[in-house]
Every structure is written in C-alpha cells, then in structure tokens.
N, C-alpha and C positions, 0 to 999 in steps of 0.2 A: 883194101884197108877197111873199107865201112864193114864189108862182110866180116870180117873178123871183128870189130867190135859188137855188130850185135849181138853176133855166135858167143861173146864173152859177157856182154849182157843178157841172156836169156838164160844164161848158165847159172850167174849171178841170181835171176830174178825165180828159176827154180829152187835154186838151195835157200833163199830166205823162204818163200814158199814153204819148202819141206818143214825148215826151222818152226815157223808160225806156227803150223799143224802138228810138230812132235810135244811144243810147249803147250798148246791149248788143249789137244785131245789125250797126248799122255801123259806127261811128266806132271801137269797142275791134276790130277787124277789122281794120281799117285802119290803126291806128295800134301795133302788134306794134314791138317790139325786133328789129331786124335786128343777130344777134348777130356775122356777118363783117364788120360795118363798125366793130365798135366795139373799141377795144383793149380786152387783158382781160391780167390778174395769171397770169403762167404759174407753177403750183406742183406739185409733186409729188401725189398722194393722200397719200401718208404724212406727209407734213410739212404738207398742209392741215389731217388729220386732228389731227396733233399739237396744232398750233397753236389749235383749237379745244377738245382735252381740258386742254392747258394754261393758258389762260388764254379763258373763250368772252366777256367781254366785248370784251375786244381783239381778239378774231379778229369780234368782228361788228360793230367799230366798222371794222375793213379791208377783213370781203367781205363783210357782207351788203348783197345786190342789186346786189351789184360782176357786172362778167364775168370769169368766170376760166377758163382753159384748164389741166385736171389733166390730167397723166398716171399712167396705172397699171395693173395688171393686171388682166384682165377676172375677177371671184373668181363671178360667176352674171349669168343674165339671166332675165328673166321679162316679165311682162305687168301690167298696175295697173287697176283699175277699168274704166277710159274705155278700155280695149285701147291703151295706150301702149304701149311699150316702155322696160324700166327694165335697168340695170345695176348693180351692184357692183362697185366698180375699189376696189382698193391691196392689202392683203397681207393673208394670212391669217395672219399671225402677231401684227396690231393689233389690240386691244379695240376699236377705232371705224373704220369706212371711208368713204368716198365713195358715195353713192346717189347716182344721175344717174335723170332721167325724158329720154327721148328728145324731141329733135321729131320727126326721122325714124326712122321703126321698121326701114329697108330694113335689113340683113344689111352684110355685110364683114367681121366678126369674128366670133372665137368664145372658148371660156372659156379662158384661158391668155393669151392674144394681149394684148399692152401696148398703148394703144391713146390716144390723145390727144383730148379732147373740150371744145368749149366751151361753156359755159353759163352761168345767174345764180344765185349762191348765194341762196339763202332760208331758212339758216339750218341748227341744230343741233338733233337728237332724239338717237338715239344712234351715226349716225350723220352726216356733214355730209351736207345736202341739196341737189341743185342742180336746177334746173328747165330746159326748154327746150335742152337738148345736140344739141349739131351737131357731127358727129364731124369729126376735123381729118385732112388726109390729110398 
C-alpha cells in the first residue's frame, strides 16, 4: 500500500515538475506583450510624474499595467542588475521622474536628447516605473 502511494506521488510530483517548466521556459516566452501593437496613453514625463505625486490612487487606477508612451528628456542612463538598460527621462527641476527599463539596450540617444518611449507602467516608488520600453522613432 505505501508503495503504491509513493509511485502515485512521484508521478504527481513529476507532472507538476513538467507543468512549472513548460509555463516558465515556454509558454511565458511566448506569450510577451507586443507593446507596437497595442495602443498606449501618450503623456508627457512631467505631467505623468505629476499625476502620480498628486493623486497615486488615481494615477494607478489609469496606468498601472496600461501602455503608455512618455516623452521627456533623457536626465541619466545606466545599467540594472540583469544588464538591462534603464533610463531617466522628464526634468531636473521635478522631486519625482520617469524610470524606464529598456527591452532594447541598442544606443540612439544620449543624455540631453528628448526622446519618446513606449512601455507598461508597473507603478510608483519615488519615481514612476515603467517596464519593458521600446523607444518610438
């Protein structure tokens, strides 16, 4: 009797196994947010920023996990854990800006350059956050 339950648990514990592994390596792979298909809320950086230091329930009941396309001026660039590539866009005269994480890290701009980027907001730290940026030509 025990033999036969472990044999029914190991069976068990291979097929969630498998499950775990076809969800994380293929199906989430495959199945990405293709952000040039999707419309997105065009705003400023400084008035997204705003809108978020003024009121954050209401700026995350309109963009969080929305696409939005900010524009603003490049204020640093750097690099994040994973070797992404991240930016800081709106003005250096705001207490809060715009963090973007790249999808593509290629070049085309530099710090000063205004520069239009689409992406998914995922919310407020003390900056707004946006994840996944494909820069807009």
């Amino acid at each position: 009797m025990i033999k036969k339950i472990l044999i029914i648990g190991s069976i068990l514990i291979l097929l969630l196994a498998a499950s775990v592994y076809y969800y994380v390596f293929v199906y989430s792979v495959q199945n990405h947010r293709d952000l040039n298909k999707e419309m997105a809320i065009s705003i400023s950086a400084t008035d997204l920023s705003k809108a978020f230091m003024t009121n954050e329930q209401a700026a995350n009941q309109k963009y969080l996990n929305k696409v939005i396309e900010v524009k603003g001026a490049v204020l640093s660039m750097d690099y994040d854990q994973t070797h992404q590539k991240t930016i800081l866009i709106g003005s250096e005269m705001e207490l809060s800006n715009v963090f973007v994480t790249l999808k593509d890290s290629s070049k085309g701009f530099k710090i000063g350059d205004t520069v239009r980027i689409k992406a998914v907001c995922s919310g407020f730290l003390s900056d707004v956050v946006l994840i996944d940026g494909v820069l807009q030509r």
